[in-house]
FINUMAR-112641 format. One record per atom (N, C-alpha, C): residue number from 1; atom name; z, x, y. Coordinates in steps of 0.001 Angstrom, whole numbers, plus 500000, padded with zeros to 6 digits. Each point is the difference from the previous one (the first is absolute). Layout:
// FINUMAR-112641
<site num="NUM" atome="CA" z="Z" x="X" y="Y"/>
...
// end
This chain:
// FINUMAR-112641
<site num="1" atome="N" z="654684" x="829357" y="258602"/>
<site num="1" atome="CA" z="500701" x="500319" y="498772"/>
<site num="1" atome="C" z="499844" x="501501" y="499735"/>
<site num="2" atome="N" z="501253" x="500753" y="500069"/>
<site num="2" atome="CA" z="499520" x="501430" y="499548"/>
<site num="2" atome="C" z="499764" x="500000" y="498622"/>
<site num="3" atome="N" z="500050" x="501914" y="499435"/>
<site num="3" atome="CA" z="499861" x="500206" y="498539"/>
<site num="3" atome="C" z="500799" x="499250" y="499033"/>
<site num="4" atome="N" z="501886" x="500286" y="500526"/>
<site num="4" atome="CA" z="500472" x="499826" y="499160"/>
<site num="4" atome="C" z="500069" x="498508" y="499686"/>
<site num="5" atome="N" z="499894" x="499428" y="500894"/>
<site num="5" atome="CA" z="500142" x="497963" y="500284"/>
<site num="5" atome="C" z="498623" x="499502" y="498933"/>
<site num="6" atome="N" z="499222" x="500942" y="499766"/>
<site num="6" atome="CA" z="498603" x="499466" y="499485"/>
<site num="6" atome="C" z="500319" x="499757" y="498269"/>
<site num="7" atome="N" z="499956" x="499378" y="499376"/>
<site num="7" atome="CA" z="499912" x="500077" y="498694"/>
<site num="7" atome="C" z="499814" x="500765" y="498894"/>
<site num="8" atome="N" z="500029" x="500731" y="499028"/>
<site num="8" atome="CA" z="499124" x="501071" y="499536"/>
<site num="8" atome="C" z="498730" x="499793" y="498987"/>
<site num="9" atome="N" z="498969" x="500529" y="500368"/>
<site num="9" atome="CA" z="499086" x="499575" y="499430"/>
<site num="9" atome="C" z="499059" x="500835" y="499208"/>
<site num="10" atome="N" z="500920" x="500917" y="499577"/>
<site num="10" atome="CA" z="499316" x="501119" y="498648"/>
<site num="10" atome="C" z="501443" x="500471" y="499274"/>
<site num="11" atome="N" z="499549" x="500402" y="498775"/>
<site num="11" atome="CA" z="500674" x="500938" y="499276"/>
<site num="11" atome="C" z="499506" x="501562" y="499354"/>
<site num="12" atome="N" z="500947" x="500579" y="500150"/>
<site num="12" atome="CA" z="499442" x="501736" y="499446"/>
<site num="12" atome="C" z="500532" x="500114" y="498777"/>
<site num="13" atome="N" z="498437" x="499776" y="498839"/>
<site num="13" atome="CA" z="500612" x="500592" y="498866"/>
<site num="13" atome="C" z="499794" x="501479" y="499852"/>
<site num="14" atome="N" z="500856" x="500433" y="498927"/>
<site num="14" atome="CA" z="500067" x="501253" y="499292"/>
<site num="14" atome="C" z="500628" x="500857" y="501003"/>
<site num="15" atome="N" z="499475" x="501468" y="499447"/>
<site num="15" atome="CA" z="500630" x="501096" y="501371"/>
<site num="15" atome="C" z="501800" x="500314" y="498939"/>
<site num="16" atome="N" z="500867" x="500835" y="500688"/>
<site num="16" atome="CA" z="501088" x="500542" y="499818"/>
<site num="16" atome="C" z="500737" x="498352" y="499728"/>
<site num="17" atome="N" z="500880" x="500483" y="498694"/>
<site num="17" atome="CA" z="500502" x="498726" y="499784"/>
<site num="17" atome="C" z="501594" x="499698" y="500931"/>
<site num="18" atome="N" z="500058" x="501138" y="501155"/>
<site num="18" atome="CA" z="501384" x="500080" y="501029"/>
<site num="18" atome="C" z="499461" x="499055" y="501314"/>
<site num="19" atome="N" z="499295" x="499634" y="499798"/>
<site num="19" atome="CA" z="499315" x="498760" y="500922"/>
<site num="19" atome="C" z="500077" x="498505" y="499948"/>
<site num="20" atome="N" z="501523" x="499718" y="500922"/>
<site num="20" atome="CA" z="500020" x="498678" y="499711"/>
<site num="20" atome="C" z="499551" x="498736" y="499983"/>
<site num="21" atome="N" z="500365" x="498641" y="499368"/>
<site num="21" atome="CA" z="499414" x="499033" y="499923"/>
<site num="21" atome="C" z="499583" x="499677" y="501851"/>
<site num="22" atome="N" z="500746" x="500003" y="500563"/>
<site num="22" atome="CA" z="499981" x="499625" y="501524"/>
<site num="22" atome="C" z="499089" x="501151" y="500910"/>
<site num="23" atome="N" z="500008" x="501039" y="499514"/>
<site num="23" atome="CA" z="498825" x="500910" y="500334"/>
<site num="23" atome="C" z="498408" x="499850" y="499986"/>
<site num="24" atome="N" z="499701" x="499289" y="498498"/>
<site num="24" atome="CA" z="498693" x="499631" y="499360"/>
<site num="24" atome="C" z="499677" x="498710" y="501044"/>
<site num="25" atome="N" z="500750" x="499041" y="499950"/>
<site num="25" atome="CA" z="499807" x="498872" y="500345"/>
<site num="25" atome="C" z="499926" x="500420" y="502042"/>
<site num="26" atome="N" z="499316" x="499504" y="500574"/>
<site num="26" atome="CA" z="499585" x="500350" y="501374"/>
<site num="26" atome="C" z="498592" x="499402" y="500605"/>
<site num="27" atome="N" z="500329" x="500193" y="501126"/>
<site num="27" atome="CA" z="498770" x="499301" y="501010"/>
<site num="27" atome="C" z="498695" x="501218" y="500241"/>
<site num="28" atome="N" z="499010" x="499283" y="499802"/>
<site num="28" atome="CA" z="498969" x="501239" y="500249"/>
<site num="28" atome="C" z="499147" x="499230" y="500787"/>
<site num="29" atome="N" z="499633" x="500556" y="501224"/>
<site num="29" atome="CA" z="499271" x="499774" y="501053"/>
<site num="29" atome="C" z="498121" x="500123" y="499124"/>
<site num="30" atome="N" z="499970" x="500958" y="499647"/>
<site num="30" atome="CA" z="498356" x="499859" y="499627"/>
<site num="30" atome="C" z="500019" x="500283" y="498187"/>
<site num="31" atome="N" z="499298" x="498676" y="499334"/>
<site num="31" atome="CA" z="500079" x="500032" y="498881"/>
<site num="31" atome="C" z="499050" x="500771" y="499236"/>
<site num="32" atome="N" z="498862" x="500915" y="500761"/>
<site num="32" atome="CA" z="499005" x="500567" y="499538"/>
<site num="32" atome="C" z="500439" x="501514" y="500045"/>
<site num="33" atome="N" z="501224" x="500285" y="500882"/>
<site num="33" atome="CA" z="500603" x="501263" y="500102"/>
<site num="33" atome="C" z="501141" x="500647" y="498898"/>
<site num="34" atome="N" z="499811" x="501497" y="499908"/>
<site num="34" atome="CA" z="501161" x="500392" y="499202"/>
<site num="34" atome="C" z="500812" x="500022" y="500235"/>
<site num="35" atome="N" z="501497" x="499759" y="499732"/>
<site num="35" atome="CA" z="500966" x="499737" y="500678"/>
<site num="35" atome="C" z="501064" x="501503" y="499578"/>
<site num="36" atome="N" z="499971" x="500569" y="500692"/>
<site num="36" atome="CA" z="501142" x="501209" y="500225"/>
<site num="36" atome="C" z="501200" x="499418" y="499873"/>
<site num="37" atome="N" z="500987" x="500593" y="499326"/>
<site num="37" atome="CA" z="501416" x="499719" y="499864"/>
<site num="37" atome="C" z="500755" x="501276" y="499781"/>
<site num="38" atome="N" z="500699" x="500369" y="501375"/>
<site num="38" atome="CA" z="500497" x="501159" y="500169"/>
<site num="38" atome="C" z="501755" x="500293" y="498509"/>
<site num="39" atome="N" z="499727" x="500622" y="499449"/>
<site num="39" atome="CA" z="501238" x="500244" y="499079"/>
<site num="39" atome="C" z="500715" x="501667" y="500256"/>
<site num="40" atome="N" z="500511" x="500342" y="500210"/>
<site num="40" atome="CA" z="500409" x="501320" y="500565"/>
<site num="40" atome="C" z="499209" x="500948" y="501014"/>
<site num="41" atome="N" z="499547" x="500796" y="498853"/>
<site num="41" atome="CA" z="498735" x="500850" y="500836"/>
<site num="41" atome="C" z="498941" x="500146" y="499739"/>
<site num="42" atome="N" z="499750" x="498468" y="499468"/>
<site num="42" atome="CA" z="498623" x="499873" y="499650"/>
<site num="42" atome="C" z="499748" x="498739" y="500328"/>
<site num="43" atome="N" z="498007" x="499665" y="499985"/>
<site num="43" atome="CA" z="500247" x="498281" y="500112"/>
<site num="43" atome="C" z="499370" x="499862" y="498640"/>
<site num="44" atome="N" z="500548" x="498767" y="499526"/>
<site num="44" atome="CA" z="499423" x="499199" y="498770"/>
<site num="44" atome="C" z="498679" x="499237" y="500536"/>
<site num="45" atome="N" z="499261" x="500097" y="498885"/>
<site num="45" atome="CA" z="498391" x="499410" y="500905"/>
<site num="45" atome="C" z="500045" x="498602" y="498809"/>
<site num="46" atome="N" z="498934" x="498873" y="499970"/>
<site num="46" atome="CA" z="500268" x="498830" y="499472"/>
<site num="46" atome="C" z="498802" x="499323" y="500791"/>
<site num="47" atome="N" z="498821" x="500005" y="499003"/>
<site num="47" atome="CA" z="498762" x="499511" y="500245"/>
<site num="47" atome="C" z="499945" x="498381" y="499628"/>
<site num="48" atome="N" z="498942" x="499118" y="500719"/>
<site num="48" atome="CA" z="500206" x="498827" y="499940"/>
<site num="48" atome="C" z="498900" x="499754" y="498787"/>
<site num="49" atome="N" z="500543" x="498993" y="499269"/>
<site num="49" atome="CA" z="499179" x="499781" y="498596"/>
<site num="49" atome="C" z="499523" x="498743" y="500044"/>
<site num="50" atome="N" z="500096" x="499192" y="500976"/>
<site num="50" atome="CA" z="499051" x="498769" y="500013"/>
<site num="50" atome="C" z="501178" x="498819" y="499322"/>
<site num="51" atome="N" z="500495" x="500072" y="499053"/>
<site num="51" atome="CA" z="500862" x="499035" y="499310"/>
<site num="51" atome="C" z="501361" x="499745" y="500996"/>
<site num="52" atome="N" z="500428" x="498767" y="499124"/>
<site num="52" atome="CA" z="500906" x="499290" y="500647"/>
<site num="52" atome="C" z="500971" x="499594" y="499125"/>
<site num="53" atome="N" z="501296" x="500224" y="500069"/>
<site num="53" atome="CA" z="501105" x="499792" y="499152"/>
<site num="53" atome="C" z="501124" x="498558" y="500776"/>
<site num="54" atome="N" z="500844" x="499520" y="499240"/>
<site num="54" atome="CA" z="500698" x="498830" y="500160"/>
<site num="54" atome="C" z="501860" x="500772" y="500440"/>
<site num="55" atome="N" z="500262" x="499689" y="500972"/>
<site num="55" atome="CA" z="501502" x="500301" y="500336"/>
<site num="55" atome="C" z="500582" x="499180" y="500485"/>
<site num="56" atome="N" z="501618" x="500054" y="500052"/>
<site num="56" atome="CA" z="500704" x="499307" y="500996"/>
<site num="56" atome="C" z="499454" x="500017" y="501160"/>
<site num="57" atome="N" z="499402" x="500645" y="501066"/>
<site num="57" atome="CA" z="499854" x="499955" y="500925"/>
<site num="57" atome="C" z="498362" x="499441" y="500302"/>
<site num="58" atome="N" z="499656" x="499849" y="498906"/>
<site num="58" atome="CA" z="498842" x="499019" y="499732"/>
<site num="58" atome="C" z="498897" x="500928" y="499020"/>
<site num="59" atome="N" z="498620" x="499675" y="500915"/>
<site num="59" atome="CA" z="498763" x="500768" y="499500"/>
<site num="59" atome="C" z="499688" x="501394" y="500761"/>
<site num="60" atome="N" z="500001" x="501122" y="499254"/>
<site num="60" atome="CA" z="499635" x="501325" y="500214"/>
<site num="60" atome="C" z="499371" x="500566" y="499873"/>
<site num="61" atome="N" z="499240" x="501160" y="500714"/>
<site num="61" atome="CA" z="499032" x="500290" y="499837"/>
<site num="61" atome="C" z="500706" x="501530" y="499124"/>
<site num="62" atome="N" z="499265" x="500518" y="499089"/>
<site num="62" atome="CA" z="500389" x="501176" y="499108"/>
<site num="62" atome="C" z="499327" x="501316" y="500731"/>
<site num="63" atome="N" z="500474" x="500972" y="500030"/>
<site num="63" atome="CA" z="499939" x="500911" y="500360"/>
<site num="63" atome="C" z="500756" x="501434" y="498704"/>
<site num="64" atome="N" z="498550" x="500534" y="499626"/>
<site num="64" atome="CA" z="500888" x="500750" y="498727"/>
<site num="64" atome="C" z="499928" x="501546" y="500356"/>
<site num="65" atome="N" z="500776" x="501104" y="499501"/>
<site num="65" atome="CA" z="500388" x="501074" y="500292"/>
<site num="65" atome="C" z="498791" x="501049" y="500023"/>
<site num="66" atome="N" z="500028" x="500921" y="500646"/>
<site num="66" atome="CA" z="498756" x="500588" y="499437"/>
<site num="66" atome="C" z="500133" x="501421" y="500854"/>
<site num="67" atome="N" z="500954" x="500252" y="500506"/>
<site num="67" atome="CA" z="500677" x="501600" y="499917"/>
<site num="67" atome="C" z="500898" x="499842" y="500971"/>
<site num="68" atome="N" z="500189" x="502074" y="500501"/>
<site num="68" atome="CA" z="500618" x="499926" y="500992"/>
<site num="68" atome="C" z="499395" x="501283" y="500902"/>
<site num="69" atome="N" z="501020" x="500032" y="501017"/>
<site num="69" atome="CA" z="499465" x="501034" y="501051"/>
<site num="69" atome="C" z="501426" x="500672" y="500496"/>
<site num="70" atome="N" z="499844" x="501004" y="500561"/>
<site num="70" atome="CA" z="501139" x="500905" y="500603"/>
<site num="70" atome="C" z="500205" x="499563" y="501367"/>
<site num="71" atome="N" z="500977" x="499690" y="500741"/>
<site num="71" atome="CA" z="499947" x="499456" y="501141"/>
<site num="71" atome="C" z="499848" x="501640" y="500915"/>
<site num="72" atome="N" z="499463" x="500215" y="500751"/>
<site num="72" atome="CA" z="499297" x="501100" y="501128"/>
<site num="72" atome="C" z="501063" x="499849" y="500514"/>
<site num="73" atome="N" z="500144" x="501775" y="500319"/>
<site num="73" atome="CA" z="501182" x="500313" y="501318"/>
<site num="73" atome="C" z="499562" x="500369" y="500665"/>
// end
C-alpha cells in the first residue's frame, strides 16, 4: 500500500489560514515527528500534541502549528 492508498491519520491545526482542509488532513509516517509542510518558500512546521480529534476519515492524531522556516537555496 503506498502513501497515497494509506488512510490519513493526522490533522494540522492552526498555521496560515490559506491552508486547505485536504492539506491538514494527511498521512504521517512517524507520529512523534514534526511534520514540515512545504507552502511557497517556506515550510510550515506543526508539532505533535499527543491528542486526538474525530473526522470523516476517522480518528486523528492532532498536530498543532508552531512556526515556520525559509526553504534554503
Amino acid at each position: 500500500m503506498t502513501a497515497r492508498e494509506q488512510p490519513a491519520n493526522a490533522f494540522l491545526l492552526g498555521g496560515p489560514p490559506h491552508i486547505s482542509k485536504t492539506e491538514r488532513t494527511r498521512v504521517v509516517d512517524n507520529p512523534s515527528e514534526v511534520v514540515k509542510l512545504r507552502h511557497g518558500n517556506q515550510y510550515e512546521h506543526f508539532t505533535p500534541t499527543g491528542e486526538q480529534t474525530e473526522a470523516d476519515e476517522g480518528t486523528l492524531l492532532v498536530f498543532r502549528w508552531s512556526g515556520c522556516t525559509r526553504v534554503a537555496e
